[in-house]
C-alpha positions as CSV (number, residue, x, y, z in Angstrom):
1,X,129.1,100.0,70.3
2,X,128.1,103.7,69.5
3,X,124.4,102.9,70.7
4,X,124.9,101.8,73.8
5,X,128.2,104.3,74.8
6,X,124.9,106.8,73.9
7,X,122.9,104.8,76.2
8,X,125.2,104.7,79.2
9,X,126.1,108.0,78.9
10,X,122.6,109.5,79.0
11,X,121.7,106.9,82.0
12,X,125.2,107.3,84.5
13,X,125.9,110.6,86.1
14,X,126.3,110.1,89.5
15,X,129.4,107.5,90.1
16,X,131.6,106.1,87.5
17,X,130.9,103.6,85.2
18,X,134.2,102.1,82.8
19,X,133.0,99.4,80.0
20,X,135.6,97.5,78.6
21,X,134.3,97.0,75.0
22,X,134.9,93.6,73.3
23,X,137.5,94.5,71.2
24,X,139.6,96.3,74.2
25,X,138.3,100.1,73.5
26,X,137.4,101.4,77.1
27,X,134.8,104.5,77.8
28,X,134.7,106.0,81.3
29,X,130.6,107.2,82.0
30,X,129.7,109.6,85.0
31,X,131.4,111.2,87.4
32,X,133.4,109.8,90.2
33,X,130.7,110.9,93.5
34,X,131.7,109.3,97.4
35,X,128.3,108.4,97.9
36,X,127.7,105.6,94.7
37,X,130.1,103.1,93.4
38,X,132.8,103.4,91.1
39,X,132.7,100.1,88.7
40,X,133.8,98.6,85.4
41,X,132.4,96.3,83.1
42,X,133.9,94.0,80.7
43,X,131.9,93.0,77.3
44,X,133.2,89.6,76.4
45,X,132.1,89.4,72.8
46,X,130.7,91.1,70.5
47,X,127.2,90.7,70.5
48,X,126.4,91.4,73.8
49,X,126.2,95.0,74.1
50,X,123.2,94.2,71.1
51,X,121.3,92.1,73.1
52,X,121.4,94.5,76.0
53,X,120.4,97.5,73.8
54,X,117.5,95.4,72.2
55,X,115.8,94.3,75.0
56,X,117.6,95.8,78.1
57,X,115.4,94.1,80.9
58,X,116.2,90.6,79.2
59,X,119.4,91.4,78.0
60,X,121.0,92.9,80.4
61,X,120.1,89.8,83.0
62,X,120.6,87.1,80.5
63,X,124.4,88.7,79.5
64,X,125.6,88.8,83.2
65,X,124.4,85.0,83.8
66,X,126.1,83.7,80.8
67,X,129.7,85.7,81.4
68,X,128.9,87.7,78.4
69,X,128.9,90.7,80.3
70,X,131.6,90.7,83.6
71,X,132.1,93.1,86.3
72,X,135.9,93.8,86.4
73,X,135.5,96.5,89.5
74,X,133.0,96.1,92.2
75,X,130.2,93.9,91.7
76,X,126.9,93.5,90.0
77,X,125.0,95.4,92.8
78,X,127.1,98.3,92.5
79,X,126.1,98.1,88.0
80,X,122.7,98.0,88.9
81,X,122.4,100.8,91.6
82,X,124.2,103.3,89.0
83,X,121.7,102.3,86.5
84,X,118.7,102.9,89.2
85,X,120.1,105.0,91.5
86,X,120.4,107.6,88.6
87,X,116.9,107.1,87.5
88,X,115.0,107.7,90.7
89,X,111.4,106.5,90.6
90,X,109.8,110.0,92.4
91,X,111.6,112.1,89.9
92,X,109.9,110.5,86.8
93,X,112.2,107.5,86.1
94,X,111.3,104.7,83.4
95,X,112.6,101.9,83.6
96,X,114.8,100.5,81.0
97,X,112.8,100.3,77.7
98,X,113.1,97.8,74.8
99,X,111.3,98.6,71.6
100,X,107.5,99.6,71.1
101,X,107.3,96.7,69.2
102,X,108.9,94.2,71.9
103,X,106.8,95.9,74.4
104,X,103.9,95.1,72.5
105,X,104.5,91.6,72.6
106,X,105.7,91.3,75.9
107,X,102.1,92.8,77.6
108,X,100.4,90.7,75.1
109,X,102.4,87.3,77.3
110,X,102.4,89.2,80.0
111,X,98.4,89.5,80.4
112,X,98.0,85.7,78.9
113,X,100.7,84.7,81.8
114,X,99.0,86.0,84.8
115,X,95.9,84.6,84.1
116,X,97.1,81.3,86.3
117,X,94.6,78.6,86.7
118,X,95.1,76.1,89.3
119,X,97.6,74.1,87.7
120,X,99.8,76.3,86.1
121,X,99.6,78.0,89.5
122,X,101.2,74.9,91.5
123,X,103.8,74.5,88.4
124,X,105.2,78.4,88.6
125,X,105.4,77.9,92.6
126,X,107.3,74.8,92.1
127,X,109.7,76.8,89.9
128,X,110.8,79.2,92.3
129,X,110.1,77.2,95.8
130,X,111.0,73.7,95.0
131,X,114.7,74.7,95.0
132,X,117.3,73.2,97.1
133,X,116.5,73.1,101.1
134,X,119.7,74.2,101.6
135,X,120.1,77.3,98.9
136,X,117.4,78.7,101.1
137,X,119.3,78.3,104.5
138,X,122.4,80.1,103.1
139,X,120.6,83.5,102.0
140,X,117.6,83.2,104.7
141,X,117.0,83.6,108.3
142,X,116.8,80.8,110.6
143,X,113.0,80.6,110.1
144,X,112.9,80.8,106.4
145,X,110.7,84.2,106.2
146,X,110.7,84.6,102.6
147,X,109.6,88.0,102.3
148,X,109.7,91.6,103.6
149,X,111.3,91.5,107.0
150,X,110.1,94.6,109.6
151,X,113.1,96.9,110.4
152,X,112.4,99.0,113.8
153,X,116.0,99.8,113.2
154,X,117.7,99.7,110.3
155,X,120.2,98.4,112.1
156,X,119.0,95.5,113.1
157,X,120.0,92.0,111.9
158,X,118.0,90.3,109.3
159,X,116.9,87.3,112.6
160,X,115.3,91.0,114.5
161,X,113.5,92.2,111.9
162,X,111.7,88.8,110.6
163,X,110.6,88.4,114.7
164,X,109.4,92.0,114.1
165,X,107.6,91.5,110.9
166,X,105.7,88.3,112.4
167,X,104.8,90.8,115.4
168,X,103.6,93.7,113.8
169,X,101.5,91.2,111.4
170,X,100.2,89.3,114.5
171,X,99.3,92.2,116.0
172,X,97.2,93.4,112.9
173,X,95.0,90.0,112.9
174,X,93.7,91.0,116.8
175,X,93.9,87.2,117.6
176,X,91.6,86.3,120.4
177,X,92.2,82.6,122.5
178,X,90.3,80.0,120.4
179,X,90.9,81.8,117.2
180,X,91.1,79.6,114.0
181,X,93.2,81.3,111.0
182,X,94.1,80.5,107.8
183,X,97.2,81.1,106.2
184,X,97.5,81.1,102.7
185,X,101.1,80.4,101.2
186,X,102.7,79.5,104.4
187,X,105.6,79.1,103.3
188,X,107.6,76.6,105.8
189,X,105.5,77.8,108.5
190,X,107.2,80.0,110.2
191,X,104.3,82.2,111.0
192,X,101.6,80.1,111.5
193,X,103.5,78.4,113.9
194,X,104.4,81.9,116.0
195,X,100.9,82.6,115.7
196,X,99.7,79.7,117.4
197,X,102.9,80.0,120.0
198,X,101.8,84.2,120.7
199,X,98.1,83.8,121.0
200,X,97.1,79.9,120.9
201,X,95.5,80.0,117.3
202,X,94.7,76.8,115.6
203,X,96.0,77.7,112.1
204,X,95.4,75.8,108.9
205,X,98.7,76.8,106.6
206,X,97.9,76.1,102.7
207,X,100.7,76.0,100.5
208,X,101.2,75.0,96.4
209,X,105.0,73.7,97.1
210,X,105.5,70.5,98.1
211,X,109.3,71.1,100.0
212,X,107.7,73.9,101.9
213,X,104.6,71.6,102.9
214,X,107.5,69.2,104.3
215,X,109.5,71.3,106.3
216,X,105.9,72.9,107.6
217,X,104.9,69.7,108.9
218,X,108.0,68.4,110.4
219,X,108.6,71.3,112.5
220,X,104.8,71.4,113.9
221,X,105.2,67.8,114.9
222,X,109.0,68.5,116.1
223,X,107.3,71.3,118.0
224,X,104.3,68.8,119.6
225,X,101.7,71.4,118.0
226,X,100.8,69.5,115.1
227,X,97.2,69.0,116.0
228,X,96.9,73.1,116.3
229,X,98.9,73.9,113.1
230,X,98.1,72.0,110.4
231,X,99.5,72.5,106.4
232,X,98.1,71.5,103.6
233,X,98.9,71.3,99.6
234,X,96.1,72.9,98.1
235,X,95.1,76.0,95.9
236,X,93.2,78.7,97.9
237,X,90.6,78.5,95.5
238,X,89.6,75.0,96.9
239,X,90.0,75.4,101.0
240,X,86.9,75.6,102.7
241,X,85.5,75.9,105.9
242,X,85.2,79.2,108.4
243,X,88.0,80.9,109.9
244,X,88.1,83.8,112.5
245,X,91.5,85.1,110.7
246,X,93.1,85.0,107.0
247,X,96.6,85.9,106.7
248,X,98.3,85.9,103.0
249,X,101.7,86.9,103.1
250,X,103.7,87.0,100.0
251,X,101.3,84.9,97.7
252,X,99.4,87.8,96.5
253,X,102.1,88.5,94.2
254,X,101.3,85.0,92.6
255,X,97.6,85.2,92.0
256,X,97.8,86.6,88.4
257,X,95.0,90.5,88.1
258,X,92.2,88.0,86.1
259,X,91.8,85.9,89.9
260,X,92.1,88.7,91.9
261,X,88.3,89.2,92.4
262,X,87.8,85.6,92.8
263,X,90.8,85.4,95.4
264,X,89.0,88.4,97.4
265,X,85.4,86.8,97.3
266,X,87.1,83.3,98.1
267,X,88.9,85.9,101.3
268,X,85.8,87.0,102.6
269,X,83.6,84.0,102.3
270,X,85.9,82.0,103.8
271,X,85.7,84.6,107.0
272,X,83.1,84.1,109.8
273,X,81.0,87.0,110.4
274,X,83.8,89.1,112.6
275,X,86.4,87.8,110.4
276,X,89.6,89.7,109.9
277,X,91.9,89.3,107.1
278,X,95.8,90.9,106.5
279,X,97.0,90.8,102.9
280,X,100.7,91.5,102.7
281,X,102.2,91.8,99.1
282,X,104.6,93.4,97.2
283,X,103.4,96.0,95.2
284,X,104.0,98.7,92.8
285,X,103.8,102.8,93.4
286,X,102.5,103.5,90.7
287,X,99.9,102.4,87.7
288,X,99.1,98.9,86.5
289,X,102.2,97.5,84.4
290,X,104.0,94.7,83.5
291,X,106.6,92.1,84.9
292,X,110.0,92.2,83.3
293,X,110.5,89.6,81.0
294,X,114.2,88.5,82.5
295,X,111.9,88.1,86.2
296,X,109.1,86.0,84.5
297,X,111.5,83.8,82.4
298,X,114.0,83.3,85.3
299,X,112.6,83.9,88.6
300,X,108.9,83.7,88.7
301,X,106.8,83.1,86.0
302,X,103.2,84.1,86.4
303,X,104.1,86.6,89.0
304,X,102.9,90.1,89.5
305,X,103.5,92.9,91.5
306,X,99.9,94.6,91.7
307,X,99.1,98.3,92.0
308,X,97.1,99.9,94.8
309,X,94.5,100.2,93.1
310,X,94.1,97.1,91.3
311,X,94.0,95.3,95.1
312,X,91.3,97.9,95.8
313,X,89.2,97.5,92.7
314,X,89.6,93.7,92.8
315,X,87.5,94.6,96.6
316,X,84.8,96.6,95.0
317,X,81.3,95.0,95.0
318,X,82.2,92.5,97.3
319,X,81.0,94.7,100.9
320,X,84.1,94.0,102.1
321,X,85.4,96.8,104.7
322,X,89.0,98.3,103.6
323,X,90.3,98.8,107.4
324,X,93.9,99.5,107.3
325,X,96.6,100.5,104.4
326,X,100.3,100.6,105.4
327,X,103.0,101.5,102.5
328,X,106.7,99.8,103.8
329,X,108.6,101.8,101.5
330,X,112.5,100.9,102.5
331,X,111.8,97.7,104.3
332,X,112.3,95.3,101.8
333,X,115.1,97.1,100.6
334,X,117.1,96.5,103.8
335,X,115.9,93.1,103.8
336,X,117.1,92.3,100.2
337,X,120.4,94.1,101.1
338,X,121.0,91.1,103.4
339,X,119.8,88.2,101.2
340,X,122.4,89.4,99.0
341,X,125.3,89.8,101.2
342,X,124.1,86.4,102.3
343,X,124.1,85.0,98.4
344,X,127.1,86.6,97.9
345,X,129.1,85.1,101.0
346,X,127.7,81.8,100.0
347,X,129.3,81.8,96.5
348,X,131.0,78.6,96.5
349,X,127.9,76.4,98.3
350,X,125.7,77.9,95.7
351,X,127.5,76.8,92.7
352,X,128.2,73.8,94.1
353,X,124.9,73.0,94.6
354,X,123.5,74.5,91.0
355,X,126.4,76.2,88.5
356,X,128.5,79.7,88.1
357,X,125.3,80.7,85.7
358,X,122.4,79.5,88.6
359,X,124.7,81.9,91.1
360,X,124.8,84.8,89.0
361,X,121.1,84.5,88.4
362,X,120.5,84.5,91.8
363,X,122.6,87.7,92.6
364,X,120.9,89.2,89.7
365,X,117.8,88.7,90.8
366,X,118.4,90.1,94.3
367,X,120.5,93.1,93.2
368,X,117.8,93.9,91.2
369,X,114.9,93.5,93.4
370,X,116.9,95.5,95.9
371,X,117.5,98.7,93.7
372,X,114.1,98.6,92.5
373,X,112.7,99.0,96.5
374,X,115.8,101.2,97.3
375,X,115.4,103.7,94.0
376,X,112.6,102.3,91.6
377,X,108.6,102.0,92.1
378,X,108.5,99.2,94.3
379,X,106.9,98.8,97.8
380,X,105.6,96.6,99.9
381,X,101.4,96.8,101.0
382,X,99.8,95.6,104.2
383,X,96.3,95.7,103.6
384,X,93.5,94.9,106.5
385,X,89.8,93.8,105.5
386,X,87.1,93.1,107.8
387,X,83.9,91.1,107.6
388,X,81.7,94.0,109.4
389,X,82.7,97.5,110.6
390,X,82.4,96.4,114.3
391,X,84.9,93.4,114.0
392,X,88.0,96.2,114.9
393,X,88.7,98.7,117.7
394,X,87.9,102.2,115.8
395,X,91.2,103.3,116.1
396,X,94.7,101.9,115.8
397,X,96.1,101.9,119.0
398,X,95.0,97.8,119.6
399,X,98.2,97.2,117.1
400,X,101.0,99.1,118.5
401,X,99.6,97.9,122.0
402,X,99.5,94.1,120.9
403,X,103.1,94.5,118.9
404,X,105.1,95.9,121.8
405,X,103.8,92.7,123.9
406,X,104.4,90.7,121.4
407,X,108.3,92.0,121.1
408,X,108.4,92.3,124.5
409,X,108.0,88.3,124.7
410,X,110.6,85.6,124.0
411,X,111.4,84.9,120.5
412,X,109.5,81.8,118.7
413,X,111.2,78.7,118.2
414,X,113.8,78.8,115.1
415,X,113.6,76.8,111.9
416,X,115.9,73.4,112.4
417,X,117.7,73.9,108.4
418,X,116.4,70.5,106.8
419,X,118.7,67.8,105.9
């Protein structure tokens, strides 16, 4: 009990933190501030304050799912913003630490994990995207973008800002009439499908999840366009053909640092000779590191968030132009903000349709992945590559033009939730 009262009281100065130990002892952390939450914790036996000092990033995660650890005041969103929001990533923060020797072990599986060969690749995606249908209807919007929404206003509902993230993606590709793009991890198809609605692409969407491939499908035949949008369940490392366009949004994240040359070769070859291609992934601020152990063991296992520059070293060699680099820095954090509300709201579908624990994973998860965009390292990375240095206008103007017409247009058909 002493360590981790040393612990909280190093970590929590702005707001008020009050643990309620196991055997009723209470200690008040911080300072009550308007601006961050005021909550309390409960340890419900004794071991659980151990696990969470021994291996914080594990323990910490693994306590709240199992009731070990309860939050009496407020809610687990408010525990983990004082234990980010406190630790700011710009001012120097580390993350929570567990021993050298833990850490050891855990780059050692972390390294061996990422290396994600074909088939270990379609069983981690199946992990995470072969959930419920309808677990993804309650947190999503109605197209079932899965990733970093585009917030012209931070205002804005979460349905605005996915139609804005397609659009300012879209506009990024410089789709001509008679285009062909590929679109690798498609997801349910949202965007291929507003691709080929905005410009009149033909788009091949490739995907490793089999419940994404048949939501896909059905709505590009529901929509009459299945002969111009066409999904498919295979690995990128096996798609050929020539495409004008290559989209990835989302997937990077997946492709585990020993592929990412391969993934960037497969990128380019697959490109015709004024081919274009937009990567859009979650990535981290800073240096190389590691996935969490709590996020590999729960969430997704295999994944990665890469650094700058291990997306541009993976390029190196390969005479493959670097055209464009844009940093969303809060995006994702607004978007995440309303995936939990979302979660949260849908409490009693979601443990009807898993458990209590499988809910309090999933608000875990999102709280943390919020705080860690809103106060930690993370950040999300569209990067543009081009085949030649001709294949783009020489300055950026042809995206903002090419957005605003896009926005200006009527929004694309919305995902019908499967049954």
């Amino acid at each position: 009990m002493a360590i981790i009262d040393l612990f909280l009281s190093r970590r929590v100065r702005r707001g008020r933190l009050t643990v309620v130990h196991h055997d009723g002892q209470l200690r008040t952390f911080g300072t009550a501030d308007p601006a961050m939450p005021d909550v309390t914790i409960r340890f419900t036996d004794k071991g659980a304050a151990g696990a969470i000092i021994r291996d914080p990033g594990l323990g910490a995660g693994e306590a709240y799912m199992d009731g070990r650890l309860t939050v009496d005041n407020g809610d687990v969103l408010g525990l983990v913003t004082l234990m980010t929001a406190n630790d700011l990533w710009e001012d120097g923060a580390g993350a929570l630490q567990a021993s050298p020797a833990t850490r050891a072990i855990e780059a050692i599986t972390h390294r061996i994990g990422r290396i994600n060969r074909a088939r270990a690749s379609k069983r981690n995606v199946a992990h995470h995207y072969d959930l419920s249908d309808r677990l993804y209807d309650l947190f999503l919007d109605a197209d079932r973008q899965y990733s970093c929404a585009y917030f012209t206003d931070p205002a804005n509902s979460l349905e605005q800002a996915q139609d804005d993230k397609k659009a300012h993606i879209a506009a990024k590709l410089a789709l001509e009439p008679g285009m062909t793009v590929l679109d690798i991890g498609c997801g349910w198809g949202g965007l291929a499908l507003y691709l080929h609605q905005k410009t009149g692409a033909e788009v091949l969407g490739v995907t490793l999840s089999e419940e994404q491939l048949k939501v896909a499908r059905r709505r590009a035949e529901e929509a009459g366009v299945a002969d111009k949008v066409r999904f498919e369940l295979i690995d990128y490392r096996h798609v050929t053909g020539s495409f004008d366009r290559i989209v990835s949004v989302g997937m990077f994240e997946h492709v585990g640092t020993p592929n990412y040359t391969t993934f960037m070769r497969q990128c380019r070859d697959l490109l015709n000779d004024d081919g274009v291609m937009l990567l859009h992934t979650i990535g981290r601020a800073g240096p190389p590191s590691v996935t969490d152990k709590w996020t590999v063991k729960y969430i997704f296992p295999g994944g990665y968030n890469p650094a700058l520059s291990e997306i541009v070293k993976a390029n190196e060699g390969l005479r493959f132009y670097l055209t464009d680099v844009e940093v969303l820095r809060l995006h994702y954090a607004y978007t995440l903000q309303h995936w939990y509300d979302r979660t949260t709201a849908a409490r009693d579908a979601i443990i009807a349709l898993y458990d209590e624990r499988f809910f309090r994973m999933w608000q875990f998860y999102l709280a943390g992945a919020l705080c860690a965009f809103k106060y930690g390292g993370l950040v999300n990375y569209q990067v543009q590559f081009a085949k030649n240095r001709h294949a783009l206008p020489i300055t950026r103007d042809y995206m903002y033009e090419r957005e605003q017409a896009y926005r200006a247009e009527q929004s694309p058909t919305r995902l019908q939730a499967a049954e």
